[in-house]
Structure formats: structure tokens, C-alpha cells
mmCIF entry with sequence, helices, sheets and N, C-alpha, C, O atoms, coordinates in Angstrom:
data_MODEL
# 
_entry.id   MODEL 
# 
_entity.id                         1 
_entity.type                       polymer 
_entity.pdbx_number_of_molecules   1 
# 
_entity_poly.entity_id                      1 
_entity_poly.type                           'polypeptide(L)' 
_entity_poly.nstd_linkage                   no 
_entity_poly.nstd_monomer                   no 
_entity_poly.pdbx_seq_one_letter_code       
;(UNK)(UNK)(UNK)(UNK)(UNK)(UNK)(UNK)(UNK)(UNK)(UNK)(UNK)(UNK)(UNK)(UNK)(UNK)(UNK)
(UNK)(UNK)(UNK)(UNK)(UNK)(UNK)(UNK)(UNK)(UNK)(UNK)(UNK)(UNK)(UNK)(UNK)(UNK)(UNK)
(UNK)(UNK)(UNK)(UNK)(UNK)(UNK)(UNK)(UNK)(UNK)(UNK)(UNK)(UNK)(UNK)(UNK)
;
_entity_poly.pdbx_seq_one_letter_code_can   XXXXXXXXXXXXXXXXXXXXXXXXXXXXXXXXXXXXXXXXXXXXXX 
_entity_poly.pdbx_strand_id                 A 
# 
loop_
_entity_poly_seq.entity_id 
_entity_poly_seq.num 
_entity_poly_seq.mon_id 
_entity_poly_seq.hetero 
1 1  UNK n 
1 2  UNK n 
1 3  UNK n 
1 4  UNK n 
1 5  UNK n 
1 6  UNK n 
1 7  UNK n 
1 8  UNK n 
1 9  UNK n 
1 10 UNK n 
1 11 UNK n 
1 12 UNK n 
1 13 UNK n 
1 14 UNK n 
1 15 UNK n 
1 16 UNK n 
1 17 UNK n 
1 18 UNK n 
1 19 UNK n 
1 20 UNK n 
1 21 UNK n 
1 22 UNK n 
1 23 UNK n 
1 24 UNK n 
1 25 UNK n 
1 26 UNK n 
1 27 UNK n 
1 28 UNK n 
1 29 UNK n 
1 30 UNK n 
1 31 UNK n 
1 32 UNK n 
1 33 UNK n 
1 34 UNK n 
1 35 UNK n 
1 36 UNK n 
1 37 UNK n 
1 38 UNK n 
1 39 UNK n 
1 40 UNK n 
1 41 UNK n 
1 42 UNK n 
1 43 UNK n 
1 44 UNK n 
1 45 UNK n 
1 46 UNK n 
# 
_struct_asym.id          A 
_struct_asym.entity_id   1 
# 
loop_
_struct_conf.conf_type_id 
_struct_conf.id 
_struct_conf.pdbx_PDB_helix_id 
_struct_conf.beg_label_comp_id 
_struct_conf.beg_label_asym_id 
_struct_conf.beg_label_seq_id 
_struct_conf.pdbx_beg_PDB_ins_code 
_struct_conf.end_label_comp_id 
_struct_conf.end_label_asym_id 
_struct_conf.end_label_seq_id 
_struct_conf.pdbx_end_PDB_ins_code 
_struct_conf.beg_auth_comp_id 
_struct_conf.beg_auth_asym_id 
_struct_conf.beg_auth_seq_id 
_struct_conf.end_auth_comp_id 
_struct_conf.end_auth_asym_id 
_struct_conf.end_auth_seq_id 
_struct_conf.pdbx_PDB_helix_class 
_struct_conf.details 
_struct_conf.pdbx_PDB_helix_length 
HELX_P HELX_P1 AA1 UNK A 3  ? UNK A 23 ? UNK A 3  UNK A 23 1 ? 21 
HELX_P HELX_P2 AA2 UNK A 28 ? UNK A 31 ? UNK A 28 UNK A 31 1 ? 4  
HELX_P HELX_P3 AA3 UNK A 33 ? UNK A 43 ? UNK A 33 UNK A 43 1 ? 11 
# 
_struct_conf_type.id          HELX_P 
_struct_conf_type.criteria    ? 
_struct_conf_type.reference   ? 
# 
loop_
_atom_site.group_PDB 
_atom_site.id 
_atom_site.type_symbol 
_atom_site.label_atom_id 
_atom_site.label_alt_id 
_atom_site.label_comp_id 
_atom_site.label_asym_id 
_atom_site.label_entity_id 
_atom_site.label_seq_id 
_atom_site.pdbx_PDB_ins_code 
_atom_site.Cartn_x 
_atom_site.Cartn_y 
_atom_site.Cartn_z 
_atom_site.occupancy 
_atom_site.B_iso_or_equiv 
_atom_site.pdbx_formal_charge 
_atom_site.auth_seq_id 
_atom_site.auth_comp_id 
_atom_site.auth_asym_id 
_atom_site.auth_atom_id 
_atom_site.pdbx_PDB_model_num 
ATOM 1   N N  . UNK A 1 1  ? -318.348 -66.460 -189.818 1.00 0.00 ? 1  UNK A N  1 
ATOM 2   C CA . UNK A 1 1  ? -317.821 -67.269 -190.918 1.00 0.00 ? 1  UNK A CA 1 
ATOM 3   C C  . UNK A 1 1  ? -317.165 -68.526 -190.384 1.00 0.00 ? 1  UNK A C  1 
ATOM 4   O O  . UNK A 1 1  ? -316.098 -68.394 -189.784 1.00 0.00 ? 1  UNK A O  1 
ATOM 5   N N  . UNK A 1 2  ? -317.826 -70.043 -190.578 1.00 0.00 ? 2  UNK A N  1 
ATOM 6   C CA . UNK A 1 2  ? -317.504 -71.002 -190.034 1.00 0.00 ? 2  UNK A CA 1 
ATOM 7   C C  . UNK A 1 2  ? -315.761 -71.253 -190.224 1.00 0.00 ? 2  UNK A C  1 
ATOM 8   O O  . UNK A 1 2  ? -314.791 -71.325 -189.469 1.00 0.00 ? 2  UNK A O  1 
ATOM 9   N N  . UNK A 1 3  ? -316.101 -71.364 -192.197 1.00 0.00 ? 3  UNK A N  1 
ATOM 10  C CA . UNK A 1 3  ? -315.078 -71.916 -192.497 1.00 0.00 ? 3  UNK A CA 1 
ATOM 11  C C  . UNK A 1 3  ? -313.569 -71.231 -192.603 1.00 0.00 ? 3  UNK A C  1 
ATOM 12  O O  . UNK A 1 3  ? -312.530 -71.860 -192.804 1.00 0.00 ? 3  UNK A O  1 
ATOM 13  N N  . UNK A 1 4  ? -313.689 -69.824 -192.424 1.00 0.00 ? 4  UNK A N  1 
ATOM 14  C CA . UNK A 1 4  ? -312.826 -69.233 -191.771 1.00 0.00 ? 4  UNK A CA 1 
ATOM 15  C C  . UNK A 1 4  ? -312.038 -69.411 -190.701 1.00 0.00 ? 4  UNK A C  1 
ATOM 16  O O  . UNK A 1 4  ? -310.904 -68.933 -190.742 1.00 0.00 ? 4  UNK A O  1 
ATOM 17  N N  . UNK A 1 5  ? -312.423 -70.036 -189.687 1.00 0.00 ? 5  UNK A N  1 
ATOM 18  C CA . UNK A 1 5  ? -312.851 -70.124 -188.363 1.00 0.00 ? 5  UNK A CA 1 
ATOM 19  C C  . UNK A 1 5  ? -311.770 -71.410 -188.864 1.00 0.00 ? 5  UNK A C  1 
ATOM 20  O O  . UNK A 1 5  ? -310.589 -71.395 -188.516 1.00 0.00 ? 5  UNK A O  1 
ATOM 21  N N  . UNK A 1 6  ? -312.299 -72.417 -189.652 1.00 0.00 ? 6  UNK A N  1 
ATOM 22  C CA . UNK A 1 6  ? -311.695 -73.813 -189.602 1.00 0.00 ? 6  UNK A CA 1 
ATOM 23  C C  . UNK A 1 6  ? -310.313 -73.675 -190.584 1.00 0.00 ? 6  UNK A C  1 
ATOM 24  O O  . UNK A 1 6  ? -309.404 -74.428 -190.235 1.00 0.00 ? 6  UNK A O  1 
ATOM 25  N N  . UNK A 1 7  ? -310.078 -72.964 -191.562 1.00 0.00 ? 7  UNK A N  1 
ATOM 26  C CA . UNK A 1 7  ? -308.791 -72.496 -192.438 1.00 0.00 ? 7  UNK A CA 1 
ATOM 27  C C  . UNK A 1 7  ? -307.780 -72.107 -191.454 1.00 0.00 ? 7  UNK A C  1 
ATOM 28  O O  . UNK A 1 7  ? -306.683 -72.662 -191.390 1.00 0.00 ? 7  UNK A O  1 
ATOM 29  N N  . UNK A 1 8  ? -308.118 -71.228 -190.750 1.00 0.00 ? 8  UNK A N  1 
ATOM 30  C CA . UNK A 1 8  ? -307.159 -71.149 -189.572 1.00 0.00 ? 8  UNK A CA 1 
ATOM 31  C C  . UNK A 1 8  ? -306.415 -71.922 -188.440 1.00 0.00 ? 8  UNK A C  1 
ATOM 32  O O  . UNK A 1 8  ? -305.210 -71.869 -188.194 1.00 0.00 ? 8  UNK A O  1 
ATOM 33  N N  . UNK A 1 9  ? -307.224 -72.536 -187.901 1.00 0.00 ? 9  UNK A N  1 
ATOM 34  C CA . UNK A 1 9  ? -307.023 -73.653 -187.424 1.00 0.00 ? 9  UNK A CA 1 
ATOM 35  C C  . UNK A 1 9  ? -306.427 -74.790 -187.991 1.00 0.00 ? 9  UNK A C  1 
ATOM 36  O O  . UNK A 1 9  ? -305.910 -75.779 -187.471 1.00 0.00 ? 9  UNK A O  1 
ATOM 37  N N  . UNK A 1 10 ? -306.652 -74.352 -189.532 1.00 0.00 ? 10 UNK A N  1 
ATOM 38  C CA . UNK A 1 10 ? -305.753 -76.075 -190.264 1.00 0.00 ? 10 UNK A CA 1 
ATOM 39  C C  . UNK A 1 10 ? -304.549 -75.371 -190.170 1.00 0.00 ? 10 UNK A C  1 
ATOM 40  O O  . UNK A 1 10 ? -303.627 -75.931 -189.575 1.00 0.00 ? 10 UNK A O  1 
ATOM 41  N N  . UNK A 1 11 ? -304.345 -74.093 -190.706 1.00 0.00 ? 11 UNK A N  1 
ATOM 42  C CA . UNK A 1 11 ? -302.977 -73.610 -190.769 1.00 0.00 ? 11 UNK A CA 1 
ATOM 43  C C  . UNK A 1 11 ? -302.136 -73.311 -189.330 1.00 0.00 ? 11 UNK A C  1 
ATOM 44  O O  . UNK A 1 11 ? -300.912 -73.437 -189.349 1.00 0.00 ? 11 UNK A O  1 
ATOM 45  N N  . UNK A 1 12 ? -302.861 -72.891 -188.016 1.00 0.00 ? 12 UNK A N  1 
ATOM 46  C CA . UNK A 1 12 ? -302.022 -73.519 -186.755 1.00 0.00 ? 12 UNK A CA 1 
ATOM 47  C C  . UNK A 1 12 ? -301.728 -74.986 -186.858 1.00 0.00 ? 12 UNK A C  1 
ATOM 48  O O  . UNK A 1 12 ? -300.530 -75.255 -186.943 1.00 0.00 ? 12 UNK A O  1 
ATOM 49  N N  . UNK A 1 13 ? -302.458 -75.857 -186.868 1.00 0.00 ? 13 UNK A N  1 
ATOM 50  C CA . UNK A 1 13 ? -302.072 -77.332 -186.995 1.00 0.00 ? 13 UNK A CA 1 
ATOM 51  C C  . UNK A 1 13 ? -300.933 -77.618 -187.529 1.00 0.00 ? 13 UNK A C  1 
ATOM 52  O O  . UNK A 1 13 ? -299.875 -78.109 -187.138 1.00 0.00 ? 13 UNK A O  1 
ATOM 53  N N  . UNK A 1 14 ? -301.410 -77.161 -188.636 1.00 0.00 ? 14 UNK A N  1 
ATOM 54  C CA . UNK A 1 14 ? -300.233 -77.238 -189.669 1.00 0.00 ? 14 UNK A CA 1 
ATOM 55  C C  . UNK A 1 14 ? -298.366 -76.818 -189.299 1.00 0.00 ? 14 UNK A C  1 
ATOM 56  O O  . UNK A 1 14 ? -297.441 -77.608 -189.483 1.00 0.00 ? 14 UNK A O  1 
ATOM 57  N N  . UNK A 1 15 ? -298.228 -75.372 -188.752 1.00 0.00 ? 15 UNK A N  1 
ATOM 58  C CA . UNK A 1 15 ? -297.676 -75.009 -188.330 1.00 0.00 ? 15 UNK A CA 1 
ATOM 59  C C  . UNK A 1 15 ? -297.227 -76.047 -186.977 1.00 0.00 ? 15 UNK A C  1 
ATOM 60  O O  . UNK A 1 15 ? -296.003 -76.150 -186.889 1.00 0.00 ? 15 UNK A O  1 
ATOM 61  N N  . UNK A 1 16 ? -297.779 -76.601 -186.225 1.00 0.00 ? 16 UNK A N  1 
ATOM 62  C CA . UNK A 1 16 ? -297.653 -77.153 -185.020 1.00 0.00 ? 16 UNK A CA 1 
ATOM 63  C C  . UNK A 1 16 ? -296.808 -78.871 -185.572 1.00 0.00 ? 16 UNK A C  1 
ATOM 64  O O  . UNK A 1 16 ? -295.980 -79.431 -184.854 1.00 0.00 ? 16 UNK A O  1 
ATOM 65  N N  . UNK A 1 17 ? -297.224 -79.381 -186.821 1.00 0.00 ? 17 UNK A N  1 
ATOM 66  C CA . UNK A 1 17 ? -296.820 -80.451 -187.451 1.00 0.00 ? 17 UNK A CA 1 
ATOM 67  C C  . UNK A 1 17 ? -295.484 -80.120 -187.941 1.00 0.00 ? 17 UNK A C  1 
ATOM 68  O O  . UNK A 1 17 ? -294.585 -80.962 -187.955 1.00 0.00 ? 17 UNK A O  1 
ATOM 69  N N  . UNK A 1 18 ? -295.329 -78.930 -188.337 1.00 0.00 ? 18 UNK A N  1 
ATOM 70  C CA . UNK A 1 18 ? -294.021 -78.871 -188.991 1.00 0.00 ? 18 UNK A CA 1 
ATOM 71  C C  . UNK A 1 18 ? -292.860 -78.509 -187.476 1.00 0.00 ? 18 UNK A C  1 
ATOM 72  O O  . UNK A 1 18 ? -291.731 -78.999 -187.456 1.00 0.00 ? 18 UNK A O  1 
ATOM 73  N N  . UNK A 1 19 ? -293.332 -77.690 -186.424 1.00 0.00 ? 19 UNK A N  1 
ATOM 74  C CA . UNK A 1 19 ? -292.473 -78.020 -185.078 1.00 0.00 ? 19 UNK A CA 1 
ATOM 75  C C  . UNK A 1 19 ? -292.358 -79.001 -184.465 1.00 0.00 ? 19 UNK A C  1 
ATOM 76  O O  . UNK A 1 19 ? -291.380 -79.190 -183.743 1.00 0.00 ? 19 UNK A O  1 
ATOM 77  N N  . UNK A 1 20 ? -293.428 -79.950 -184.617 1.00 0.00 ? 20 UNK A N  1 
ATOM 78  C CA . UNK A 1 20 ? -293.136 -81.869 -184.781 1.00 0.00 ? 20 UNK A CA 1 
ATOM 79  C C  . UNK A 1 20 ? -292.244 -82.266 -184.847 1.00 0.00 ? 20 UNK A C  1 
ATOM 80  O O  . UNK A 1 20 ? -291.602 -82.666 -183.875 1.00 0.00 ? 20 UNK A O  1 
ATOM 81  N N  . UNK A 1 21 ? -291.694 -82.320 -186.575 1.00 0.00 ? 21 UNK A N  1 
ATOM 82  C CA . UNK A 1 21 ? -290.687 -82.770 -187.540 1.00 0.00 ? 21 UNK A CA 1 
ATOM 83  C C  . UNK A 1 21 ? -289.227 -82.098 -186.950 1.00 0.00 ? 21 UNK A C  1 
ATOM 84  O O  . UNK A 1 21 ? -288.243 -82.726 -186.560 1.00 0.00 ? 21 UNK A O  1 
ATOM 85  N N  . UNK A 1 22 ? -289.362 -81.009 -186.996 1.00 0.00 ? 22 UNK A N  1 
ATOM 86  C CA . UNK A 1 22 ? -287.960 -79.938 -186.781 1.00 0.00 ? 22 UNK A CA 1 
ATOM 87  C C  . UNK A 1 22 ? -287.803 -79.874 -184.902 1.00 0.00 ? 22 UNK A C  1 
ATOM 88  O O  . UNK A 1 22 ? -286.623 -79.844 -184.554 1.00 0.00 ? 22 UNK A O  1 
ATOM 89  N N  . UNK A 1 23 ? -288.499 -79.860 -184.106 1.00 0.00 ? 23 UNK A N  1 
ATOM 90  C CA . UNK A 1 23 ? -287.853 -79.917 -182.913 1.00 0.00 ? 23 UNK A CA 1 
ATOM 91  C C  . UNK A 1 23 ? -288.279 -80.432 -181.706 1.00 0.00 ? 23 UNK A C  1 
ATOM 92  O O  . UNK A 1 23 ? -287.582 -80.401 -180.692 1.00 0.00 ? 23 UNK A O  1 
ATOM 93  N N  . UNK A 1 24 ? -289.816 -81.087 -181.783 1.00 0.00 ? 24 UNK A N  1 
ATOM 94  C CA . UNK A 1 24 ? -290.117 -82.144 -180.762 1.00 0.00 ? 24 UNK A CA 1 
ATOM 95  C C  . UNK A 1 24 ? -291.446 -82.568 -181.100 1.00 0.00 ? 24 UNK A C  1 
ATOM 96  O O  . UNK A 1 24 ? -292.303 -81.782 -181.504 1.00 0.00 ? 24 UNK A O  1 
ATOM 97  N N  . UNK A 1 25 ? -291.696 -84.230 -180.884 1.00 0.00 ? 25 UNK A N  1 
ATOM 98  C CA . UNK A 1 25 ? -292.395 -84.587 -181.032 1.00 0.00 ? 25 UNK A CA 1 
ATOM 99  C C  . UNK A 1 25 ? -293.703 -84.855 -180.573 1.00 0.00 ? 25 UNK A C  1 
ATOM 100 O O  . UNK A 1 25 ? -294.532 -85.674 -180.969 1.00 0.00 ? 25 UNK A O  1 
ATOM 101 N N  . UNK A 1 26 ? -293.746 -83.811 -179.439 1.00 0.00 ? 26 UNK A N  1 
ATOM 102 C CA . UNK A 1 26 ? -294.572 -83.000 -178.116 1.00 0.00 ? 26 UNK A CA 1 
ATOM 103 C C  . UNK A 1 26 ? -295.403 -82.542 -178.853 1.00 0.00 ? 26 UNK A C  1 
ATOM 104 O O  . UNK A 1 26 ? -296.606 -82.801 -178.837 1.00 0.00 ? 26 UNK A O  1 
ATOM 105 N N  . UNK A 1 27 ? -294.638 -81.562 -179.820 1.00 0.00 ? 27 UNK A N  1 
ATOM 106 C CA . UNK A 1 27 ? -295.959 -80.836 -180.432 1.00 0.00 ? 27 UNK A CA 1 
ATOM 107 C C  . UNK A 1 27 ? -296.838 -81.315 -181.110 1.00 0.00 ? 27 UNK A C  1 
ATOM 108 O O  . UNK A 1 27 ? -297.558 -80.440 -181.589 1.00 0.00 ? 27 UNK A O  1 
ATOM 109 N N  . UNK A 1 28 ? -297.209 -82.656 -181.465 1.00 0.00 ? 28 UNK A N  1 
ATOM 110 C CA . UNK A 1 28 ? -298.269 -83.251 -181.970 1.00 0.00 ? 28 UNK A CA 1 
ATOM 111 C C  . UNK A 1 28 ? -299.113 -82.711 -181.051 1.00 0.00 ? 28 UNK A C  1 
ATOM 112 O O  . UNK A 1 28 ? -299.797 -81.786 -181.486 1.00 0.00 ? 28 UNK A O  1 
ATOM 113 N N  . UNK A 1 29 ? -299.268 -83.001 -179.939 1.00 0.00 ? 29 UNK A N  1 
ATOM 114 C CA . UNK A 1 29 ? -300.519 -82.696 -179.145 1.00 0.00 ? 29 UNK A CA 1 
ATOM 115 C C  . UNK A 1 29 ? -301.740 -81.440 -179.158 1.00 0.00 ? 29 UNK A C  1 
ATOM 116 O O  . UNK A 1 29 ? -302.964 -81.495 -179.039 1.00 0.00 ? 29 UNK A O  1 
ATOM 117 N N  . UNK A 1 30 ? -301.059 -80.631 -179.303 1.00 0.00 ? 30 UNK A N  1 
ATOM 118 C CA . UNK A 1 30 ? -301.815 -79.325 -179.788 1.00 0.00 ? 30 UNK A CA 1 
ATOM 119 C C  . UNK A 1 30 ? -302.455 -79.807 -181.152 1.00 0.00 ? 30 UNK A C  1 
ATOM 120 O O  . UNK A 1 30 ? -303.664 -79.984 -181.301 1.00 0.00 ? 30 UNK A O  1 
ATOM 121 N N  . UNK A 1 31 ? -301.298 -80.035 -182.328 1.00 0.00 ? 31 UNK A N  1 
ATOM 122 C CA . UNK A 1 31 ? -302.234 -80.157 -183.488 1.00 0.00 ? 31 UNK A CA 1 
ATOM 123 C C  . UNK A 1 31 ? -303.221 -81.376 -183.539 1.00 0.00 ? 31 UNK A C  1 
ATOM 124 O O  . UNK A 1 31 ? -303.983 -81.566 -184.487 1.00 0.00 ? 31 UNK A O  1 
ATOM 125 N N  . UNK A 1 32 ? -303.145 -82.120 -182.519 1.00 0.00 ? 32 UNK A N  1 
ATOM 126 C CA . UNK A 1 32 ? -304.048 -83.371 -182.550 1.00 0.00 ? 32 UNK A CA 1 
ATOM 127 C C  . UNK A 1 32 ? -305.729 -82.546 -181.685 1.00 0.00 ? 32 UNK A C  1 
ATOM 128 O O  . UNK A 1 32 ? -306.805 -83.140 -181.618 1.00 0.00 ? 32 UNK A O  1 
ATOM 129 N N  . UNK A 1 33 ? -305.449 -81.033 -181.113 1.00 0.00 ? 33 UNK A N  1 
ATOM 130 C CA . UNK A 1 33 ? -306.316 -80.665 -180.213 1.00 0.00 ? 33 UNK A CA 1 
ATOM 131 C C  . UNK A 1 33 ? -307.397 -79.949 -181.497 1.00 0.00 ? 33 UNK A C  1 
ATOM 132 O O  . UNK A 1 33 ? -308.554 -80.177 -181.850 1.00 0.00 ? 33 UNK A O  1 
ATOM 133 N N  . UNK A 1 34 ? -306.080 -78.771 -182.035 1.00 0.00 ? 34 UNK A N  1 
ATOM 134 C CA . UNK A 1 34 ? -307.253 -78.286 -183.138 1.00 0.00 ? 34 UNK A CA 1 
ATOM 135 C C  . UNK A 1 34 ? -307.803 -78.766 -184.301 1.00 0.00 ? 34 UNK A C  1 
ATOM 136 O O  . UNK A 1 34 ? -308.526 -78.191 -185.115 1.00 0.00 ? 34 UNK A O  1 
ATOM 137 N N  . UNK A 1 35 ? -307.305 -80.077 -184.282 1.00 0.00 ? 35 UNK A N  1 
ATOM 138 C CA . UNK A 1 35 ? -308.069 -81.222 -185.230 1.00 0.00 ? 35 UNK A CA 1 
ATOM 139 C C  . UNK A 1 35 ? -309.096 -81.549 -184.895 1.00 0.00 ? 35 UNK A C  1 
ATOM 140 O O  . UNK A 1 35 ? -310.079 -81.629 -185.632 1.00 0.00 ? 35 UNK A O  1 
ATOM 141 N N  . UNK A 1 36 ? -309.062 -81.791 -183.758 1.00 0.00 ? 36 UNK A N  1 
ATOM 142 C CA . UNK A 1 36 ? -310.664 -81.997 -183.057 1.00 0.00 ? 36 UNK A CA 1 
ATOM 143 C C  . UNK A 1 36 ? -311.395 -81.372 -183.101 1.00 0.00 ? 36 UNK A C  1 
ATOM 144 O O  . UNK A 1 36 ? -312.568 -81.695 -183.290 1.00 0.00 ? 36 UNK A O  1 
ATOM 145 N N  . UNK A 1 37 ? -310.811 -79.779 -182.878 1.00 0.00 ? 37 UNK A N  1 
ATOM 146 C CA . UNK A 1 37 ? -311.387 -78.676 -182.558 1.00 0.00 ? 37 UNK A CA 1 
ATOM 147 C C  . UNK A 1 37 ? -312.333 -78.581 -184.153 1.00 0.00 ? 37 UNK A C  1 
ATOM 148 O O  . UNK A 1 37 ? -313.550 -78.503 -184.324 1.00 0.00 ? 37 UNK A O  1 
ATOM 149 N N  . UNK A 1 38 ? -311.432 -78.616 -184.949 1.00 0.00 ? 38 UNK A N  1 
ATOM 150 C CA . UNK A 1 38 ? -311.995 -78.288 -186.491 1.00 0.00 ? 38 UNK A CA 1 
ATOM 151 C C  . UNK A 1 38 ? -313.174 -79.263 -186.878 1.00 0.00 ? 38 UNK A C  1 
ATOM 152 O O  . UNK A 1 38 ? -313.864 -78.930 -187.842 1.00 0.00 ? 38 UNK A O  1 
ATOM 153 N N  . UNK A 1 39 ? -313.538 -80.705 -186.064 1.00 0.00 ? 39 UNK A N  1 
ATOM 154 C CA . UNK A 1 39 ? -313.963 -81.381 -186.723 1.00 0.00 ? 39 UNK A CA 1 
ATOM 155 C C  . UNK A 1 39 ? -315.434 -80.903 -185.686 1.00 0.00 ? 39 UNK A C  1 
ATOM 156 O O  . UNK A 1 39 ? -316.576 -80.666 -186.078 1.00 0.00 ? 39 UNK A O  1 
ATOM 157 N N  . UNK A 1 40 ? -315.007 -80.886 -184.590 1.00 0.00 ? 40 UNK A N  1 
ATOM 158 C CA . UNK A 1 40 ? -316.530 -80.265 -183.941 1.00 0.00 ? 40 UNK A CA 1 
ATOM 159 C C  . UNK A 1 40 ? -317.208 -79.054 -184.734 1.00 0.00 ? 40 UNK A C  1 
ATOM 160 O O  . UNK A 1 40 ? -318.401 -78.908 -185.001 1.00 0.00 ? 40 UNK A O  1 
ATOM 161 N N  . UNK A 1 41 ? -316.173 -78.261 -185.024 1.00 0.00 ? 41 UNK A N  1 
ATOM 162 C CA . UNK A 1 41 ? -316.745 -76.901 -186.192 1.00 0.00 ? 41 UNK A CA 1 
ATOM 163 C C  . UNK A 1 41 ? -317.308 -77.248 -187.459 1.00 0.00 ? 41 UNK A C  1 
ATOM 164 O O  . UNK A 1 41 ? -318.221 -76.741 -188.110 1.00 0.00 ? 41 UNK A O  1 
ATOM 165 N N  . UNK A 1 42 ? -316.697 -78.044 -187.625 1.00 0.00 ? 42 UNK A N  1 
ATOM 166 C CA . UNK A 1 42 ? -317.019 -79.155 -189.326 1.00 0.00 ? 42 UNK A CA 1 
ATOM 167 C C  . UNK A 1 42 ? -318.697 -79.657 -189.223 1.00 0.00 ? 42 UNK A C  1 
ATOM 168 O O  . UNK A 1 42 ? -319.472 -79.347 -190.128 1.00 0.00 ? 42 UNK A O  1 
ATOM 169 N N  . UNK A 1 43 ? -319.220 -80.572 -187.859 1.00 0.00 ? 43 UNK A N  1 
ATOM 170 C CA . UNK A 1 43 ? -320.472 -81.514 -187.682 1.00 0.00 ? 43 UNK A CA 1 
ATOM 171 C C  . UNK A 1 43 ? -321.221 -80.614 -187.093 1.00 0.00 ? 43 UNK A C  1 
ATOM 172 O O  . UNK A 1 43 ? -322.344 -81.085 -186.915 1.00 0.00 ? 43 UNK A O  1 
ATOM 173 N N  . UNK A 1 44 ? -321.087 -79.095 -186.547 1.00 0.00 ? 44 UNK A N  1 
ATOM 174 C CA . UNK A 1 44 ? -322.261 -78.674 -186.246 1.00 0.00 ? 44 UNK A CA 1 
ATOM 175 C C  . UNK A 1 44 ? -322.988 -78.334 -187.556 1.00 0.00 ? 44 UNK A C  1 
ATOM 176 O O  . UNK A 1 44 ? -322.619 -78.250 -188.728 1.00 0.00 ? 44 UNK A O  1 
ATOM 177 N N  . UNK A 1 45 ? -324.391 -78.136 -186.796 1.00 0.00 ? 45 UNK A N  1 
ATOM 178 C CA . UNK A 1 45 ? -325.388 -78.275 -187.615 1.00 0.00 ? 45 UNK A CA 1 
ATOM 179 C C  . UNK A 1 45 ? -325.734 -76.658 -188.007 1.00 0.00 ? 45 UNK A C  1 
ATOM 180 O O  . UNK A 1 45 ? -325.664 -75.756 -187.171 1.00 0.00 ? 45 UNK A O  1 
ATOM 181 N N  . UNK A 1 46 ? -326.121 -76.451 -189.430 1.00 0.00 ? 46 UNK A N  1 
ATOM 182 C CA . UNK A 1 46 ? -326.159 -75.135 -189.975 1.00 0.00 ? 46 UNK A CA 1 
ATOM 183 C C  . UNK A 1 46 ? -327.526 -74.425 -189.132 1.00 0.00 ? 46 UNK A C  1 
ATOM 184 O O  . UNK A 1 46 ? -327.857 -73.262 -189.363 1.00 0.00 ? 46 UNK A O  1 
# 
């Protein structure tokens, strides 16, 4: 299940954005990783 696969990943992100805001601005990096990650999962081909 792709998009399973990618729901999850928005919601780590997500999670990783809100430890951003509240205690360092480090943690962008991860959520900037499984953004990527999601968008390679997003353009493969069915």
C-alpha cells in the first residue's frame, strides 16, 4: 500500500515540524528528508 506508506511519513514530518517550532530548528532536516522521501513514493510509476 503506497499511500499508506506516504500518510505516515507526512505524519513523522509533521511531528518533526512541530519539534522545529517548540525546541530546535535542527529538526527541519529530517522533515525536509521524508519530504523527499514522500515525493519519490508520490512519482514512481504504477
Amino acid at each position: 500500500m503506497k499511500s499508506l506508506k506516504v500518510v505516515i511519513f507526512s505524519i513523522i514530518a509533521l511531528g518533526f515540524l512541530v519539534l522545529t517550532f517548540l525546541i530546535d530548528w535542527l529538526f527541519i532536516i529530517p522533515a525536509v528528508i521524508l519530504m523527499i522521501l514522500n515525493q519519490k513514493e508520490l512519482m514512481k510509476k504504477k
